[in-house]
C-alpha positions in Angstrom: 4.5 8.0 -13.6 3.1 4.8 -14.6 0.6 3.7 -12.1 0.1 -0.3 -12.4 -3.3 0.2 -10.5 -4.7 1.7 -14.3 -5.8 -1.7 -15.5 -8.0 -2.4 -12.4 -9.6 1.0 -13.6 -10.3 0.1 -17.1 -11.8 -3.0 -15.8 -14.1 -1.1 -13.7 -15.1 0.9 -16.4 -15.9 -2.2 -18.7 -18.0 -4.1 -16.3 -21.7 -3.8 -17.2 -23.3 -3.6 -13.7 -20.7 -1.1 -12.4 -21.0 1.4 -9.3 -19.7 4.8 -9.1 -15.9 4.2 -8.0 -14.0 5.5 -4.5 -10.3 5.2 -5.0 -8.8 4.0 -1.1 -5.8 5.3 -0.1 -3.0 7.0 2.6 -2.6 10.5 1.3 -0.1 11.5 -1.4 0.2 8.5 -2.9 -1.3 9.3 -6.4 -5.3 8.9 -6.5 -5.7 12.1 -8.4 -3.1 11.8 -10.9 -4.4 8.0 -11.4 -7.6 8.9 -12.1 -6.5 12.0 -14.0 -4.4 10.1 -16.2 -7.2 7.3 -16.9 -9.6 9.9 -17.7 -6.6 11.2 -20.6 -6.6 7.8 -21.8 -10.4 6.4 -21.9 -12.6 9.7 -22.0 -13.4 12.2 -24.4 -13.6 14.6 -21.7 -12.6 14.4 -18.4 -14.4 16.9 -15.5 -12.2 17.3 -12.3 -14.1 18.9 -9.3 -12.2 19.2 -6.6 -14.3 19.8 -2.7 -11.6 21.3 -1.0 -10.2 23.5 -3.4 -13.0 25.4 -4.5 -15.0 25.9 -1.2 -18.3 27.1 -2.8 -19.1 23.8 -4.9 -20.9 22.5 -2.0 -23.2 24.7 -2.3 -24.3 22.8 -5.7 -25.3 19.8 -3.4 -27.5 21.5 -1.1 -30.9 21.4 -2.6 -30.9 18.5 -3.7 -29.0 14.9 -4.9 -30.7 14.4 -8.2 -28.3 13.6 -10.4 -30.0 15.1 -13.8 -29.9 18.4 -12.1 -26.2 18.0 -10.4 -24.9 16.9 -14.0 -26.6 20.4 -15.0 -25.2 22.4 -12.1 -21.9 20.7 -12.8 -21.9 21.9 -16.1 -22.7 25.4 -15.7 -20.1 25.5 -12.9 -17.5 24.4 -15.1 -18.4 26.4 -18.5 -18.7 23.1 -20.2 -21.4 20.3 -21.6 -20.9 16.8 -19.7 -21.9 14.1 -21.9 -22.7 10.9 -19.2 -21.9 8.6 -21.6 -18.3 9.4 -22.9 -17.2 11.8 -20.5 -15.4 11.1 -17.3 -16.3 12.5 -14.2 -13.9 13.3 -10.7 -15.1 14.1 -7.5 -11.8 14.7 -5.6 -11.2 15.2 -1.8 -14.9 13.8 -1.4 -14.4 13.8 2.4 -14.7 17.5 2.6 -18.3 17.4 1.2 -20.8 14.8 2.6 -23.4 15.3 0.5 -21.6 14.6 -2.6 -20.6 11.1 -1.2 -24.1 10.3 -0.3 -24.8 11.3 -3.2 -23.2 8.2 -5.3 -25.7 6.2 -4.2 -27.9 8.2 -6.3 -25.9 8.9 -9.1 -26.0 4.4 -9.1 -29.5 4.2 -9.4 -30.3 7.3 -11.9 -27.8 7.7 -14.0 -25.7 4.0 -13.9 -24.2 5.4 -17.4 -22.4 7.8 -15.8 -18.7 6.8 -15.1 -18.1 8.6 -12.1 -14.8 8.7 -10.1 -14.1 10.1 -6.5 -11.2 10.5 -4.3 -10.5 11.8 -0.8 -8.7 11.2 2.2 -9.6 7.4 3.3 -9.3 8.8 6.6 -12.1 11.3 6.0 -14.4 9.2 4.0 -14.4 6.9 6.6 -15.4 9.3 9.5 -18.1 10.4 7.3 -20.0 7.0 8.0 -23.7 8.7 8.1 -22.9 10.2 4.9 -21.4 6.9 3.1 -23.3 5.3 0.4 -22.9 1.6 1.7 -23.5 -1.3 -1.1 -24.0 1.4 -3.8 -19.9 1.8 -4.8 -17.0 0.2 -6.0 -14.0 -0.1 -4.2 -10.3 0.3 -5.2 -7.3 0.9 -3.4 -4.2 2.3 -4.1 -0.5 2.1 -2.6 2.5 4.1 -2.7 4.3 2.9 -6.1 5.4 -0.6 -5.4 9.0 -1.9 -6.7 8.3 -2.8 -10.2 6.4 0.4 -10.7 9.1 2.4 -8.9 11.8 0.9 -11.9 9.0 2.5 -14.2 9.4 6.0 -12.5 13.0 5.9 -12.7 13.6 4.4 -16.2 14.2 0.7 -16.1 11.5 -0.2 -17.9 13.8 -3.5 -18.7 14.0 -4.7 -15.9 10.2 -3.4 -14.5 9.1 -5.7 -17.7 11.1 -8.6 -16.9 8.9 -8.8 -13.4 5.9 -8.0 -14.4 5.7 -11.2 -17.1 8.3 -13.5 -14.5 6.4 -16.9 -13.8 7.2 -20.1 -12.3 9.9 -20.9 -15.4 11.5 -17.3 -15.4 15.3 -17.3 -15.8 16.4 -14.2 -14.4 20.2 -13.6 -15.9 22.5 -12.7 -13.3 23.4 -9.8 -15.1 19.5 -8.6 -14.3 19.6 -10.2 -11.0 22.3 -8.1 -9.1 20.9 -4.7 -11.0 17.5 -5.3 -9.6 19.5 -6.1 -6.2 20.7 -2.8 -6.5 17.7 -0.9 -7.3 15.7 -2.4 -4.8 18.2 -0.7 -2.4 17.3 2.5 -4.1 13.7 1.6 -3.6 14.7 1.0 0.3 15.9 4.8 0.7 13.3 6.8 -1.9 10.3 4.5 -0.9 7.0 4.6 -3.2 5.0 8.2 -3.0 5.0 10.2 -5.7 6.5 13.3 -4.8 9.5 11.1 -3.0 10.0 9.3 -6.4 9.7 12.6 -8.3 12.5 14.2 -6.1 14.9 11.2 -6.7 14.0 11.0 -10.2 15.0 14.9 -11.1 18.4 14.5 -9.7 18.7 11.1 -10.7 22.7 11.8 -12.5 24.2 12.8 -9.4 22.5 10.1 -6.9 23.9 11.9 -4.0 22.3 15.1 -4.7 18.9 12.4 -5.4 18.7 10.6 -2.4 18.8 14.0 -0.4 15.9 15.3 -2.5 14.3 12.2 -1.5 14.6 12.5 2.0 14.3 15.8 2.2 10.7 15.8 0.5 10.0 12.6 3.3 10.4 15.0 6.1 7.8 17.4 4.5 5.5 14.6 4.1 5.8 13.5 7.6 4.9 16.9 9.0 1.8 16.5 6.1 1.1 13.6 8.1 1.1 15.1 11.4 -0.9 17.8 10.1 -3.6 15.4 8.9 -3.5 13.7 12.4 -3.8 17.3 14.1 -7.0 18.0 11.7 -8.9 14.5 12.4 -8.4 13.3 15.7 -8.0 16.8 18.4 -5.0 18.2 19.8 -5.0 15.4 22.9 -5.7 12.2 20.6 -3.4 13.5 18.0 -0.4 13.4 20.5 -1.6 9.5 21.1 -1.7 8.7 17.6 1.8 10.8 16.5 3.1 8.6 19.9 1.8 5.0 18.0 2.9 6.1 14.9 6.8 6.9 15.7 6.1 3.6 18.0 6.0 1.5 15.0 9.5 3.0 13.2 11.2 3.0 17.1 10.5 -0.6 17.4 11.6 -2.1 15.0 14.3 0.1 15.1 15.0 -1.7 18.0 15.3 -5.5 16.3 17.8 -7.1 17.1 17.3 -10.7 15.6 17.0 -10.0 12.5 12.8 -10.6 12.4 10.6 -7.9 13.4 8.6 -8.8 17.0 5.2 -7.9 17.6 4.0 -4.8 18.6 4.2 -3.3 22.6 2.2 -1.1 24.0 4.3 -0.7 26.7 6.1 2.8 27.4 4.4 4.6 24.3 2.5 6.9 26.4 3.1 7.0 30.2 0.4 5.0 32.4 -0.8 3.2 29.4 0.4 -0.3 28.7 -2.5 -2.0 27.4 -4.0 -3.1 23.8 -7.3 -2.4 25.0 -6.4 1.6 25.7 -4.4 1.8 22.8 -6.4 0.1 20.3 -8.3 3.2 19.1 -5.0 5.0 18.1 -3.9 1.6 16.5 -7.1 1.5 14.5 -6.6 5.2 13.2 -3.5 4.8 11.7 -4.6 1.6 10.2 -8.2 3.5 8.8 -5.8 6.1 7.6 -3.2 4.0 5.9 -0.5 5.2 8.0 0.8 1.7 9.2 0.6 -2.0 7.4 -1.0 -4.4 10.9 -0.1 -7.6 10.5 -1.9 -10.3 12.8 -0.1 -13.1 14.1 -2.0 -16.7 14.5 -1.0 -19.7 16.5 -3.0 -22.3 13.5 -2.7 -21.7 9.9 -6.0 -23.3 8.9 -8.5 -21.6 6.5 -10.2 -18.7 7.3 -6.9 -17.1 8.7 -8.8 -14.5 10.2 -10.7 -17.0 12.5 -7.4 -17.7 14.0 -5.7 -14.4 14.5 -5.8 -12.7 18.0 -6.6 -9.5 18.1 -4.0 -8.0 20.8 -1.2 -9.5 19.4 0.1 -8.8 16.0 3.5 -6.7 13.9 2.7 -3.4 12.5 4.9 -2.0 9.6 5.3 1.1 8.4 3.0 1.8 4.9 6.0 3.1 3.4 9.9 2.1 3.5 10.8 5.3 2.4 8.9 7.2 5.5 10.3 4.8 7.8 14.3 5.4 6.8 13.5 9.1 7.5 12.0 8.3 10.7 14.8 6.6 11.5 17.0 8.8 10.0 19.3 5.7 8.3 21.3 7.3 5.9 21.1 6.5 2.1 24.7 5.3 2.5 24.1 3.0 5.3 21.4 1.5 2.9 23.3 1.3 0.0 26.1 -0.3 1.7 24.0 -3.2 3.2 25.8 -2.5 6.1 23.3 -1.5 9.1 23.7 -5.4 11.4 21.0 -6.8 12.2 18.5 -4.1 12.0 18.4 -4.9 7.9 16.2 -7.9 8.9 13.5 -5.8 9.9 13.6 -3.4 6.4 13.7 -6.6 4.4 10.6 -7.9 6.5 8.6 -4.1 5.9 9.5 -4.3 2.0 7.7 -7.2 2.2 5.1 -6.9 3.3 4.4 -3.4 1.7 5.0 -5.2 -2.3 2.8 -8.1 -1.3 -0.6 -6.0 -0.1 0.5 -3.5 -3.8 0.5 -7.2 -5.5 -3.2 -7.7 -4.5 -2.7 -9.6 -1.2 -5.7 -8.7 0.4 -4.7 -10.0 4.2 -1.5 -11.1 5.5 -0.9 -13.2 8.6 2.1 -13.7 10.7 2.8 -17.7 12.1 4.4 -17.9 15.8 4.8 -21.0 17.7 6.4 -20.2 21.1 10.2 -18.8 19.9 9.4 -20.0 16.0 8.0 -17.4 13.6 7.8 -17.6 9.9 7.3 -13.9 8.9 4.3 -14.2 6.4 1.8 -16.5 6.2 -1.3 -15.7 2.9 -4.3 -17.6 1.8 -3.4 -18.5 -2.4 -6.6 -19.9 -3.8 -7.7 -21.7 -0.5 -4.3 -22.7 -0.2 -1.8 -21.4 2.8 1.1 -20.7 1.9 4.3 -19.7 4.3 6.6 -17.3 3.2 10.2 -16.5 5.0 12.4 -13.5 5.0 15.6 -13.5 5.1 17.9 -10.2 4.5 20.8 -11.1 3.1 22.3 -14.8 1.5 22.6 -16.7 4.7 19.4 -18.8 4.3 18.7 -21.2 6.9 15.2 -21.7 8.1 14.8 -23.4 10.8 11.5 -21.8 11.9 10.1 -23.0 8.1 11.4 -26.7 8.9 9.7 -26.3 11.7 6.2 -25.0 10.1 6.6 -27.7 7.5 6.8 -30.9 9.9 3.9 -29.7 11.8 2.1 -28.5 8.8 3.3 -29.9 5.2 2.5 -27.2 3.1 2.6 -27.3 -0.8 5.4 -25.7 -0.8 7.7 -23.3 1.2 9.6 -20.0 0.0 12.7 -18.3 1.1 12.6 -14.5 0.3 16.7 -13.1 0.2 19.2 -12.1 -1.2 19.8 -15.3 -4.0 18.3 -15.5 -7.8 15.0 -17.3 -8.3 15.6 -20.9 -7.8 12.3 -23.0 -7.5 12.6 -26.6 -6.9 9.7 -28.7 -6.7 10.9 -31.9 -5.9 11.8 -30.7 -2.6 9.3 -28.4 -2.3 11.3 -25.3 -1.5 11.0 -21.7 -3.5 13.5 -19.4 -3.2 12.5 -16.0 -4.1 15.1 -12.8 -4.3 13.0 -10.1 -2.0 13.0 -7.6 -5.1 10.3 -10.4 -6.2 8.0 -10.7 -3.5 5.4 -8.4 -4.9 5.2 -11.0 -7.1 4.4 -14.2 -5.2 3.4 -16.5 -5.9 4.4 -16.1 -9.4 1.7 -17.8 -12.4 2.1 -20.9 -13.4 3.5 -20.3 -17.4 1.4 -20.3 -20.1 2.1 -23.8 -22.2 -0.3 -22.0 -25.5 
């Protein structure tokens, strides 16, 4: 599968003062094939070690970090010659060996030529806090496939082109229009992890048959999931966080008004009703990429962050895949558009999933009493409010509202109609396969 994330690698690779590289991410969403697959494509060799697999190569790290004589040990462990300056070099599932992530902060300062690569569980690499090389890495993070790479996977590399070069004087023909409509409702049942996509993709003729794979192999990865909550957190605290975490599917589940509501505490676990009791389970999922927080502020003014309360805010699931099978909405429901109400808050998860895989680094929530717009972001020191709407019907009165009090440069409309910008009266409308995409670059006049 073509991973979109394999540009941001090459330009790590090219920069003159860069760090050994940790790749961020939930599990089983594709760091080690990424990095396999750049190593294919940029390396003359490329070394894969992997920490939990092969339970003695710890053992390499235990007299010492030098990286001259780790490079050696490497070598001898792997019946090969490493050469530091064309070769590539994986340290995968990192977490499980402490040593080797302390040890990139040698591996910066001794052997800089080096391009080294790890992965691990961003759940694990995070616990191992007394082990982490701070200030001596670079950071990337990667999602489950977003939309336009999901119409990669499945072979509409047509339509995955027209969005990836759209900008603000795009003509999307309507032909293209309602067939990215109707993948996107594809995209709604399979979600964005690999194995998910890979299920759908193998029976892809008989779409039935496909979206059962899917959903099938979403119920495996769930239990994964668990699993991986059982292993990090204790029996007692991993019955807290499995309770948050089906929390977050359950209510919005529960929408009724077509926008998702923030997130209660009440009746998760009996006896607790409070953010302050809950907020370490909250904060686990989030660490381990499990659910998408969203914070909601009272005053968009610049830094967002300043204005955000820390009690109050939407949480999402990370993928709209896992949270159908949560849910257990059937692929027909979805593909009918027929589910009430409750397709407000998919549209509103889809969103916000595509617009953190489009680079969005933070995204904010505006409320004012009973008006909400769904997403607020910063664009270039610039706040910009974007709406969600589900389906055609595309009045925004919680927008109007925002833009009296606040007169933004512009406002968007995320639904169901083709890409229709119009300046003069300062209103975007954006169909929601495209929100991944916002805002779209201004054209290129050369």
């Amino acid at each position: 599968m073509k991973r979109l994330i394999q540009q941001q690698l090459l330009n790590w690779h090219q920069q003159k003062d860069r760090k050994p590289l940790i790749l961020n991410g939930v599990r089983q969403c594709g760091k080690t094939y990424s990095l396999q697959s750049f190593g294919e494509q940029h390396f003359a060799t490329t070394h894969y070690l992997n920490f939990e697999l092969f339970l003695d190569l710890p053992k390499i790290f235990e007299k010492d970090l030098v990286p001259k004589r780790l490079v050696q040990e490497i070598g001898f462990y792997l019946n090969c010659d490493i050469d530091i300056t064309r070769d590539l070099l994986i340290f995968d599932e990192i977490q499980a060996c402490p040593a080797a992530l302390t040890s990139l902060k040698y591996f910066n300062e001794q052997m800089p030529e080096l391009a080294l690569c790890s992965a691990g569980s961003l759940l694990g690499v995070t616990l191992n806090q007394g082990s982490f090389p701070v200030g001596q890495v670079n950071h990337l993070h990667l999602y489950p496939l977003d939309f336009i790479e999901f119409l990669l996977a499945i072979g509409e590399d047509k339509l995955a082109d027209l969005l990836i070069h759209c900008d603000n004087r795009t003509d999307i023909p309507l032909m293209a229009h309602e067939r990215l409509w109707e993948r996107m409702k594809w995209y709604w049942i399979v979600g964005g992890l690999p194995e998910a996509v890979k299920a759908f993709r193998d029976k892809q003729d008989n779409l039935l048959q496909a979206f059962q794979a899917a959903r099938d192999k979403q119920q495996d990865l769930i239990y994964a999931y668990f699993g991986d909550i059982t292993k990090h957190a204790g029996k007692v605290n991993a019955m807290h966080i499995d309770r948050c975490w089906h929390a977050v599917s359950t209510q919005l589940a529960s929408t009724q008004d077509t926008s998702a509501k923030r997130f209660q505490f009440k009746d998760i676990i009996p006896g607790i009703d409070r953010y302050s009791r809950l907020s370490s389970a909250i904060d686990w999922l989030i660490t381990a990429g499990l659910i998408i927080k969203v914070p909601l502020i009272k005053r968009p003014e610049l830094p967002l962050a300043a204005y955000a309360d820390e009690a109050r805010f939407k949480c999402f699931m990370f993928d709209i895949g896992i949270l159908g099978a949560m849910n257990k909405i059937t692929p027909q429901t979805i593909l009918q558009y027929d589910f009430g109400t409750y397709k407000g808050y998919y549209a509103e998860n889809f969103v916000a999933q595509n617009l953190l895989a489009g680079g969005q680094s933070d995204v904010y929530s505006w409320f004012d009493g009973r008006n909400e717009v769904e997403f607020v972001i910063d664009h270039e020191n610039s706040i910009l409010p974007l709406e969600v709407k589900a389906g055609h019907v595309t009045r925004a009165k919680s927008l109007s509202i925002y833009n009296d009090k606040y007169h933004p440069s512009y406002m968007t409309i995320a639904s169901g109609h083709p890409l229709q910008l119009d300046n003069r009266n300062r209103i975007h409308r954006y169909p929601l396969y495209l929100t991944g995409c916002f805002p779209l670059p201004e054209a290129d006049d050369r």
